[in-house]
C-alpha positions as a Python dict, from the first residue, in 0.01 Angstrom:
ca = {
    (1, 'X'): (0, 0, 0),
    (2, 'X'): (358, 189, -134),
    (3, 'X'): (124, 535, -113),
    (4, 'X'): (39, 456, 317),
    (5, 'X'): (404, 362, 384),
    (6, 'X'): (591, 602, 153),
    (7, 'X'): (540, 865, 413),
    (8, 'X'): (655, 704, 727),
    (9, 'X'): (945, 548, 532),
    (10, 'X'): (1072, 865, 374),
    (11, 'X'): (1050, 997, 763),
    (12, 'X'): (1275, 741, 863),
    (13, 'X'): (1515, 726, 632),
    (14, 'X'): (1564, 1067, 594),
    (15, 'X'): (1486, 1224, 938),
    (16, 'X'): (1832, 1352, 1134),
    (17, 'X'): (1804, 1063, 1444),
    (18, 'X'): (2083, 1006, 1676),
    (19, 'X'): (2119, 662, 1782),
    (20, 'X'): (2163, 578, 2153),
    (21, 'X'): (2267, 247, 2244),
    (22, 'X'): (2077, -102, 2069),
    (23, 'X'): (1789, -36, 1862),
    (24, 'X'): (1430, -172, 2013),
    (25, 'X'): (1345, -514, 1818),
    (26, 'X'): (1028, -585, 1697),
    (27, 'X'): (813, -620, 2006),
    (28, 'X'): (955, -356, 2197),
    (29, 'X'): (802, -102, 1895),
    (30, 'X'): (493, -333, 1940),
    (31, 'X'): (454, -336, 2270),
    (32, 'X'): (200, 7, 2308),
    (33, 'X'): (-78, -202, 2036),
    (34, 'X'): (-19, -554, 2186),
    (35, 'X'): (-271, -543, 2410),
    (36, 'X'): (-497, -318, 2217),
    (37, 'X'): (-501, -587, 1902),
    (38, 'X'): (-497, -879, 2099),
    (39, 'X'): (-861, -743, 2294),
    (40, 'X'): (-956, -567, 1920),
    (41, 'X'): (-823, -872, 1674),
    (42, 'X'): (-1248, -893, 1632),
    (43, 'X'): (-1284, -728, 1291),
    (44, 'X'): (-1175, -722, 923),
    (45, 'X'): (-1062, -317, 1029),
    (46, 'X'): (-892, -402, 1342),
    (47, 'X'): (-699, -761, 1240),
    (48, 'X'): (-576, -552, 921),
    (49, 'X'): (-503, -243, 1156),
    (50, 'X'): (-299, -467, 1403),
    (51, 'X'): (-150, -609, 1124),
    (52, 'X'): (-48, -318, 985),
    (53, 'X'): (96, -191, 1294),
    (54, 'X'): (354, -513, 1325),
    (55, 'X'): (466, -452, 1051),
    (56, 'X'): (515, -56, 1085),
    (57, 'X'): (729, -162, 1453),
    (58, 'X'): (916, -412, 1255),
    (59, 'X'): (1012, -156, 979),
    (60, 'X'): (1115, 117, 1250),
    (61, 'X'): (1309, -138, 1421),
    (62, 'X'): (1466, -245, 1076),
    (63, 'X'): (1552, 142, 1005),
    (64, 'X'): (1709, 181, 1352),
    (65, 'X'): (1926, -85, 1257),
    (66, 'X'): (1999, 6, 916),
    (67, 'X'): (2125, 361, 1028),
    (68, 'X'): (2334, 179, 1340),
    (69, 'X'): (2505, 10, 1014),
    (70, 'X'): (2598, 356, 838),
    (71, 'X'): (2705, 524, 1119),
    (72, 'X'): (2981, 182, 1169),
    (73, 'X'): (3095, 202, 810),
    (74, 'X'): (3438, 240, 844),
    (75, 'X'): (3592, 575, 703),
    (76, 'X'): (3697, 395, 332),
    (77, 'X'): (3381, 248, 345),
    (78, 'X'): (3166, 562, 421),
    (79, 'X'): (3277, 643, 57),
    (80, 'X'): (3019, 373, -38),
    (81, 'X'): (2747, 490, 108),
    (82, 'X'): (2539, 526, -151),
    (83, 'X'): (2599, 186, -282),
    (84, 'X'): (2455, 58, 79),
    (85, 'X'): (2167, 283, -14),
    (86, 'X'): (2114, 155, -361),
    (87, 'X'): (2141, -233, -205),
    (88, 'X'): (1845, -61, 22),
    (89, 'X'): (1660, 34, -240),
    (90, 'X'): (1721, -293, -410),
    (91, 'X'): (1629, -505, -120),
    (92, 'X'): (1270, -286, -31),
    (93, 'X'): (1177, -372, -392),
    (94, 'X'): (1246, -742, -336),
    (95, 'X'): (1083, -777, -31),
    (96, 'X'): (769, -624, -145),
    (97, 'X'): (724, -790, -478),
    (98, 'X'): (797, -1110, -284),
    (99, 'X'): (504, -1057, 1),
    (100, 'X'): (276, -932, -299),
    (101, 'X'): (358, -1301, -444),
    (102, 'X'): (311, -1486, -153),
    (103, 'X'): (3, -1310, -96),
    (104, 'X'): (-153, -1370, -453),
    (105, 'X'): (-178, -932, -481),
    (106, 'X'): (-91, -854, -857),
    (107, 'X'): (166, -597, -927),
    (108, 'X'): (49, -260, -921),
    (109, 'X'): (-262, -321, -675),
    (110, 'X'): (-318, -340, -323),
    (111, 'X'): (-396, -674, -122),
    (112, 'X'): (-751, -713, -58),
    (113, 'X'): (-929, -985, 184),
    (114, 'X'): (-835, -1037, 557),
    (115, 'X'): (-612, -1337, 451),
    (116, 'X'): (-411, -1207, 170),
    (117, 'X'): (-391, -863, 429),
    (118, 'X'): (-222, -1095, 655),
    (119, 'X'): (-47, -1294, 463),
    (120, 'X'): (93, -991, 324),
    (121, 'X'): (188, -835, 601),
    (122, 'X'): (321, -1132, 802),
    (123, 'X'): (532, -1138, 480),
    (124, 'X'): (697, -820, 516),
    (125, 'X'): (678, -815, 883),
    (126, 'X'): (896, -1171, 878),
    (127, 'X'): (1141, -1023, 594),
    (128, 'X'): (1181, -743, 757),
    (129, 'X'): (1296, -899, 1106),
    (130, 'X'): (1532, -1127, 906),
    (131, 'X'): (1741, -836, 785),
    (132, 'X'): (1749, -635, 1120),
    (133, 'X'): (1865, -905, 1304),
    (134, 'X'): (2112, -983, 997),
    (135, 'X'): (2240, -642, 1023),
    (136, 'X'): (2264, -640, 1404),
    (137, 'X'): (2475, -953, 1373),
    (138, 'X'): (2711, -773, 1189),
    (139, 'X'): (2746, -486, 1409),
    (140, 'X'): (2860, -769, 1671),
    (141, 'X'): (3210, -669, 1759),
    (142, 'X'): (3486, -940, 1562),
    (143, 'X'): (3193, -1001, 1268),
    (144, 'X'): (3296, -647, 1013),
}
């Protein structure tokens, strides 16, 4: 699973964005394979596909916020920086290992059947939309 996400993580993280206003949420990311899962949800391919695909919006979504966070790191603060990374790396590691639990996948393999597929990726998709919206809470003006 680490080996199809790597990629498009390492893009995100790393690619020079500039950041325009509020990030999209979840759904908004979703929106363009909405309608395309909910006519294609038919399959073992296209559920784990779709699923797949939440979670991918959630993580962009997550990322957008993340950087928004950086960027309003106050001056002092920006000397940190790579102790907010670390506490990234930190919390990607928990939230995988804890999807791969609550989808019965061992460590060190890839979930298999449509419901530990979902299951895992409801997982991170749900993790991941806690922490964007935690972090957008505290880029609320009054909450740093």
């Amino acid at each position: 699973m680490f080996r199809k996400i790597f990629p498009a993580l390492a893009f995100m993280l790393f690619a020079p964005f500039v950041l325009a206003g509020a990030c999209p949420d979840t759904e908004e990311n979703f929106r363009a394979h909405k309608e395309e899962c909910a006519r294609a949800e038919q399959t073992f391919d296209d559920q784990e596909s779709c699923a797949r695909l939440r979670f991918e919006a959630a993580d962009q979504a997550f990322f957008c916020a993340y950087r928004q966070y950086l960027q309003a790191l106050s001056p002092d603060a920006k000397a940190k920086k790579t102790g907010a990374q670390a506490m990234l790396h930190d919390w990607l590691r928990f939230r995988d290992r804890a999807c791969k639990l609550v989808a019965h996948v061992p460590e060190g393999e890839e979930a298999e059947g449509i419901y530990a597929i979902k299951a895992y990726y409801g997982c991170l998709t749900a993790l991941t939309d806690d922490q964007r919206r935690f972090l957008e809470d505290w880029l609320l003006p009054g909450r740093r």
